[in-house]
Every structure is written in structure tokens, then in C-alpha cells.
Backbone as JSON Lines, residues from 0, in Angstrom:
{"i":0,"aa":"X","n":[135.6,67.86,122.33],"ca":[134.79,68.71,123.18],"c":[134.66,70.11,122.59]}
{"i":1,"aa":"X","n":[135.49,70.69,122.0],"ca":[135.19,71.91,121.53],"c":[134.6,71.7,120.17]}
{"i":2,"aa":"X","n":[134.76,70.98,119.25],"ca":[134.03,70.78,117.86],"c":[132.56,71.06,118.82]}
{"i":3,"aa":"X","n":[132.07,69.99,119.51],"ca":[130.65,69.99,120.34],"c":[130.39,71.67,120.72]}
{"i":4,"aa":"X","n":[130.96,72.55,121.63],"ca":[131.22,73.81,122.0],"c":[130.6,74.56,120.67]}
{"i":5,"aa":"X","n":[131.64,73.98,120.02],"ca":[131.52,75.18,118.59],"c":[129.81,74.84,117.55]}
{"i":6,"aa":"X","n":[129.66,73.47,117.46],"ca":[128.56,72.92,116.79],"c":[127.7,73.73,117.42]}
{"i":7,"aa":"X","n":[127.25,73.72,119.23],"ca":[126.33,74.43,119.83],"c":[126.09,75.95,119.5]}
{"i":8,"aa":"X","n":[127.32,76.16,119.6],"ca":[126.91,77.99,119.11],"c":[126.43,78.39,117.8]}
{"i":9,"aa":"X","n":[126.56,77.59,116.81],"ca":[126.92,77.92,115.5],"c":[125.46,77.63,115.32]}
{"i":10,"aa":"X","n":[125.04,76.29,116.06],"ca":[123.31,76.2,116.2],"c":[122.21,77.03,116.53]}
{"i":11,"aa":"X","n":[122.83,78.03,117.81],"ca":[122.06,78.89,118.45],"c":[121.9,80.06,117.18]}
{"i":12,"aa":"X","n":[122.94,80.75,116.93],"ca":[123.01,81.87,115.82],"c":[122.13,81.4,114.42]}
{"i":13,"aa":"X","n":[122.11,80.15,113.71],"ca":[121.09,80.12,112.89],"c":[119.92,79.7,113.54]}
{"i":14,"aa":"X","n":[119.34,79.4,114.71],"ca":[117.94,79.56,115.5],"c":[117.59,80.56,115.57]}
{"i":15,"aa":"X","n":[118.54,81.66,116.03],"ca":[118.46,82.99,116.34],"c":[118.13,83.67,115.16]}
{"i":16,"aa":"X","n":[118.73,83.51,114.13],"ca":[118.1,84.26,113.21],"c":[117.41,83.62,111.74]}
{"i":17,"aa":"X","n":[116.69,82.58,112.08],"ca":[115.88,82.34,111.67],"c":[114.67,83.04,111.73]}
{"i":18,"aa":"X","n":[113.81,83.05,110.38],"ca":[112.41,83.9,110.15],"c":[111.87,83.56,109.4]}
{"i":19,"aa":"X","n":[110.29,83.71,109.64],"ca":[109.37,83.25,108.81],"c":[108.4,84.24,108.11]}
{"i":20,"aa":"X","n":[108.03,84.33,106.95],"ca":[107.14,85.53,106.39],"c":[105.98,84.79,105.88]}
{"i":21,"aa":"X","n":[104.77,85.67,106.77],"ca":[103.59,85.17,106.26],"c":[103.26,85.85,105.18]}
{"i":22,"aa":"X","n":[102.49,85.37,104.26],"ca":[101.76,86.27,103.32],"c":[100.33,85.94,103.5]}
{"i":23,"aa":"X","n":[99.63,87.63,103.65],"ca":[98.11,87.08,103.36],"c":[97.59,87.22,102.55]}
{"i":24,"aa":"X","n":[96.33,86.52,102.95],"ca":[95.39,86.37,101.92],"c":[94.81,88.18,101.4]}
{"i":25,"aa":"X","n":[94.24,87.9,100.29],"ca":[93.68,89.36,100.08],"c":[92.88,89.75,100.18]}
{"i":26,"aa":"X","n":[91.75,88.85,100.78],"ca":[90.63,88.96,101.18],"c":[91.05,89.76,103.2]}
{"i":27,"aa":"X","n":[91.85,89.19,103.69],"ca":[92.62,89.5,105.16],"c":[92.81,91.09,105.15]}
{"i":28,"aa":"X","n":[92.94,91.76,103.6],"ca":[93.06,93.09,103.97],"c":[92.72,94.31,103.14]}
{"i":29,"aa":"X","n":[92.2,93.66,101.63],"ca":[91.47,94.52,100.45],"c":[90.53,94.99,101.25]}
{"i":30,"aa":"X","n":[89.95,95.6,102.46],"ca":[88.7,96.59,102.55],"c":[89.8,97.82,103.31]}
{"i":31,"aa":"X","n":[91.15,97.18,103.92],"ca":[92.36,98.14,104.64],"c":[92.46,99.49,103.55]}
{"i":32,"aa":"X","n":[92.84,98.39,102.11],"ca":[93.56,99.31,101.38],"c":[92.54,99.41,99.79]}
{"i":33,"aa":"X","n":[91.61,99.44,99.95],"ca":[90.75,99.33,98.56],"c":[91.36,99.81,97.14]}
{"i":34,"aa":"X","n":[91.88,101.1,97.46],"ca":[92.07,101.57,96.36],"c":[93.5,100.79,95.77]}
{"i":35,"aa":"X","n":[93.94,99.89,96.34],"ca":[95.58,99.49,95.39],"c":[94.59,97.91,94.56]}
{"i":36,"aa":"X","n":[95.14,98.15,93.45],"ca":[94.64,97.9,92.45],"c":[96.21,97.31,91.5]}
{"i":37,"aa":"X","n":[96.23,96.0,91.26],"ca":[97.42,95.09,90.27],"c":[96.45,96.18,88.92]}
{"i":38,"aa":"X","n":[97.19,96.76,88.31],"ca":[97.14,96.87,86.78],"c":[96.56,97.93,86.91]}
{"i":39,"aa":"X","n":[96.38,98.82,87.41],"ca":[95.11,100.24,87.63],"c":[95.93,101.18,88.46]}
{"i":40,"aa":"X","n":[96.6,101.2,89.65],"ca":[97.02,102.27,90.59],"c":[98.27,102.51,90.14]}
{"i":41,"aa":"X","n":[98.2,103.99,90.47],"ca":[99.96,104.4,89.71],"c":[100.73,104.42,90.99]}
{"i":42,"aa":"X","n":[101.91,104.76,90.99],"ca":[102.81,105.32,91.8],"c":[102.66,106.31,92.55]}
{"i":43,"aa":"X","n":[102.25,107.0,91.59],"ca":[101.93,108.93,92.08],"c":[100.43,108.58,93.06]}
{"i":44,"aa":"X","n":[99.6,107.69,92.93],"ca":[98.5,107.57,93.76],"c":[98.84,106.74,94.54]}
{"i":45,"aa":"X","n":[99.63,106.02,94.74],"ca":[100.27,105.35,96.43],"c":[101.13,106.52,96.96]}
{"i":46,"aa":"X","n":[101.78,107.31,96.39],"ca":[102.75,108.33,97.16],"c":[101.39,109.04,97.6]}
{"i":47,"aa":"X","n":[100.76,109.86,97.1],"ca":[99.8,110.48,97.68],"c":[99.02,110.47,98.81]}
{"i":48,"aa":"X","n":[98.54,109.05,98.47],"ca":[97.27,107.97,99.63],"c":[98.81,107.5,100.75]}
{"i":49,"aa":"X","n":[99.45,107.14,100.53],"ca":[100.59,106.97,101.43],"c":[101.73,107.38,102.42]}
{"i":50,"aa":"X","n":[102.39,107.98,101.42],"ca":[103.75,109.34,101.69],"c":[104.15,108.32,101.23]}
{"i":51,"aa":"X","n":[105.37,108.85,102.23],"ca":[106.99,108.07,101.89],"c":[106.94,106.76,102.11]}
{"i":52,"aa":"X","n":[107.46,105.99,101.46],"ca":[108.13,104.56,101.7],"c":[108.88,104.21,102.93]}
{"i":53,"aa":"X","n":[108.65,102.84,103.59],"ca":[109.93,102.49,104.68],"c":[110.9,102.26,103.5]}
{"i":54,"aa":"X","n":[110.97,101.8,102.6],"ca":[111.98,101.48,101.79],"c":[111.82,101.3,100.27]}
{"i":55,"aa":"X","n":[112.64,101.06,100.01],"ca":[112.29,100.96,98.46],"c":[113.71,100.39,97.47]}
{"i":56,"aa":"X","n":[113.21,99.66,96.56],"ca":[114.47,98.86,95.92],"c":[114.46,98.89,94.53]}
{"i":57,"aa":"X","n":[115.29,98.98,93.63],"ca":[115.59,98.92,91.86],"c":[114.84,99.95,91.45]}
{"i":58,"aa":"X","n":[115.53,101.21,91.54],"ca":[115.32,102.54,91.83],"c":[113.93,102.82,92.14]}
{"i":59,"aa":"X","n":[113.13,102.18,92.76],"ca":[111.71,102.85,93.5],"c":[110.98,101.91,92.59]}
{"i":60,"aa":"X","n":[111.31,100.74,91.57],"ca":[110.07,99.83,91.45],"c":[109.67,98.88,92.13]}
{"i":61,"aa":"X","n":[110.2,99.03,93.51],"ca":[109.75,98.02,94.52],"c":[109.36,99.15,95.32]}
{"i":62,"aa":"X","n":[108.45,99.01,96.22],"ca":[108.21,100.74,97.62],"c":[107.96,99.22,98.85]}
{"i":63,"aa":"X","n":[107.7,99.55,99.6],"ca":[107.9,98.64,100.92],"c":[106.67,99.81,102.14]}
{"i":64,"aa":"X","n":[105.5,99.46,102.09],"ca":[105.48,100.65,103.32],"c":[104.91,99.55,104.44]}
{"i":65,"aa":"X","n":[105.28,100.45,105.55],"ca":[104.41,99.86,107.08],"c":[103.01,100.27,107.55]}
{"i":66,"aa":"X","n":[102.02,99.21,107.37],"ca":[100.79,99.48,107.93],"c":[100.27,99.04,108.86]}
{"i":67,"aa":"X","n":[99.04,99.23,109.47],"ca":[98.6,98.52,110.7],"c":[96.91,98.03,109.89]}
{"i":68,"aa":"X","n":[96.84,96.81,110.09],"ca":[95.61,96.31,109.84],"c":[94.28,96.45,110.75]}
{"i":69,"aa":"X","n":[95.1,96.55,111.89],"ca":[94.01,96.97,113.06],"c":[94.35,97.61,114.35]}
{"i":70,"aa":"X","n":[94.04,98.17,115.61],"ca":[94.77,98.72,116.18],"c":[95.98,98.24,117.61]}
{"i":71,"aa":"X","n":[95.82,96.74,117.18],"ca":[96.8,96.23,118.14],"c":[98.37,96.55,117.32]}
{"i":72,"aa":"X","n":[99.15,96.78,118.34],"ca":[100.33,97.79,117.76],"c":[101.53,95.97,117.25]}
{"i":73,"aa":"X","n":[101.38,94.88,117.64],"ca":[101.95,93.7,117.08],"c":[100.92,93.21,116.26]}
{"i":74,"aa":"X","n":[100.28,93.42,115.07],"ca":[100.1,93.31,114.07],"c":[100.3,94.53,112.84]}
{"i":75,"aa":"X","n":[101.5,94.6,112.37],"ca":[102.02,95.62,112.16],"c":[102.36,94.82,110.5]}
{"i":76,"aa":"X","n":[102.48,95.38,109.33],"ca":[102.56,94.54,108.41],"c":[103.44,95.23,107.56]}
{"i":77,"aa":"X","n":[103.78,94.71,106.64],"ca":[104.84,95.1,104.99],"c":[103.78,95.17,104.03]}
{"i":78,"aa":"X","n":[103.5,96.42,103.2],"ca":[102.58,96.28,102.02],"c":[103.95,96.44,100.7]}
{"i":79,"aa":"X","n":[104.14,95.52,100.23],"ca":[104.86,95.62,99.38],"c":[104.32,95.3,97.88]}
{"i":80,"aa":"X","n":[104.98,96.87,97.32],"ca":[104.35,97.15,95.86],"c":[105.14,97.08,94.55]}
{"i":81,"aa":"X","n":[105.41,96.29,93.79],"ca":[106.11,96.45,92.47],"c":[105.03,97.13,91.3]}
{"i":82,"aa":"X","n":[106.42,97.52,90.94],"ca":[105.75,98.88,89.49],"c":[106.45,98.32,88.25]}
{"i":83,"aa":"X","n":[106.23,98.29,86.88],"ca":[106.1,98.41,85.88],"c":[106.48,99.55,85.41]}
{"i":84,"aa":"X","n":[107.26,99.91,83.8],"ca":[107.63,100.7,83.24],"c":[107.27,101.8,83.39]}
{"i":85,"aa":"X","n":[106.06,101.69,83.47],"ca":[105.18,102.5,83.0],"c":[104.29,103.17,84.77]}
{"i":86,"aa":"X","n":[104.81,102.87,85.61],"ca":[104.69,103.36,87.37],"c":[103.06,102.74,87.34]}
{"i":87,"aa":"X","n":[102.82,101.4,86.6],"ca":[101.74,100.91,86.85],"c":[101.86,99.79,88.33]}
{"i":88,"aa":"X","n":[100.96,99.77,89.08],"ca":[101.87,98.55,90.27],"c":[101.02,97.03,89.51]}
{"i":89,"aa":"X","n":[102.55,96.61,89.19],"ca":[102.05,95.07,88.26],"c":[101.48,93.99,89.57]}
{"i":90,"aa":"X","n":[101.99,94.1,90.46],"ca":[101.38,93.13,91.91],"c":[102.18,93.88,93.27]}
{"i":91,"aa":"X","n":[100.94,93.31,94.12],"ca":[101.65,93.45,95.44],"c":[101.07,92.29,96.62]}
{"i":92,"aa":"X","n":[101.37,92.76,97.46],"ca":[101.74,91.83,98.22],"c":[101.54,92.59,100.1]}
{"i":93,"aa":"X","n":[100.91,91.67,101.2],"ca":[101.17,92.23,101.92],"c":[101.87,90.97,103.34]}
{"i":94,"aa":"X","n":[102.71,91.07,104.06],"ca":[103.36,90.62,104.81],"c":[103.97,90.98,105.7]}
{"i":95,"aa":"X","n":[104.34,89.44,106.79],"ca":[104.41,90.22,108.27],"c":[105.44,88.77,108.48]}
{"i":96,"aa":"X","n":[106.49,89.8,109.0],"ca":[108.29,88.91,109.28],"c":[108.07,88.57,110.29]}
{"i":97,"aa":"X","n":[108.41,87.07,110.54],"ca":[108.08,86.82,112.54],"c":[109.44,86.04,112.71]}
């Protein structure tokens, strides 16, 4: 009876934090953000057009920011940008954790 007890909880906590990340398409949001550009936009022109980062990882060649695609406040998204040696952004990416 308690193995059962314990199986149940141990079930709930990985339900519970289970998550799924969509990625969209780029057609879903290239007119949002026109100017980010794989192989063309620097760093210094997302800090600018942007500010600050929600986050950022492997000393700032990953940036992470929060945007809104439209004005319902639960569609809220991750534009996530990797950079290159050279603060070129080699790809990005935009996504939404559910």
C-alpha cells in the first residue's frame, strides 16, 4: 500500500512538471521582428532595437528576450538568439513554454 502511495505522488510531480515548447514557424512572426536577420544582424543592433535580455547564456552568445506577438497578454513568447565569434546572430529561434 505505500509503494502504491509513493508510485502516486512521484506520478503527480513529473505531470506537474512536465512542459512542452512550441517553436514557430517564421513566417508566424518575421513581419514582428523584420530586422533580425541569421547571418546579417549584430549584437549591438538587437541590444539597441531591444535593451536588455531576460537572460542570457555562454557569456552572452545565447540572449533570450520576452516579446509579445500581439496584444493578448497569454501569448507572450521567447525570441531566442545565438551569436557567432564574430557577434554575428548565426540563428534564432522564437518560442513559447506551456
Amino acid at each position: 500500500m505505500i509503494l502504491v502511495v509513493w508510485l502516486a505522488i512521484i506520478a503527480c510531480l513529473i505531470i506537474g512538471c512536465y512542459r512542452y515548447v512550441e517553436v514557430l514557424k517564421e513566417a508566424d512572426y518575421s513581419n514582428k521582428i523584420p530586422f533580425i536577420s541569421d547571418g546579417g544582424t549584430t549584437r549591438s543592433e538587437i541590444s539597441q532595437r531591444l535593451g536588455e535580455p531576460k537572460s542570457s547564456y555562454k557569456s552572452g552568445k545565447i540572449l533570450i528576450y520576452e516579446i509579445k506577438l500581439n496584444s493578448e497578454k497569454r501569448n507572450v513568447y521567447d525570441l531566442v538568439l545565438v551569436f557567432d565569434d564574430n557577434d554575428i546572430l548565426s540563428r534564432h529561434s522564437v518560442v513559447r513554454v506551456k
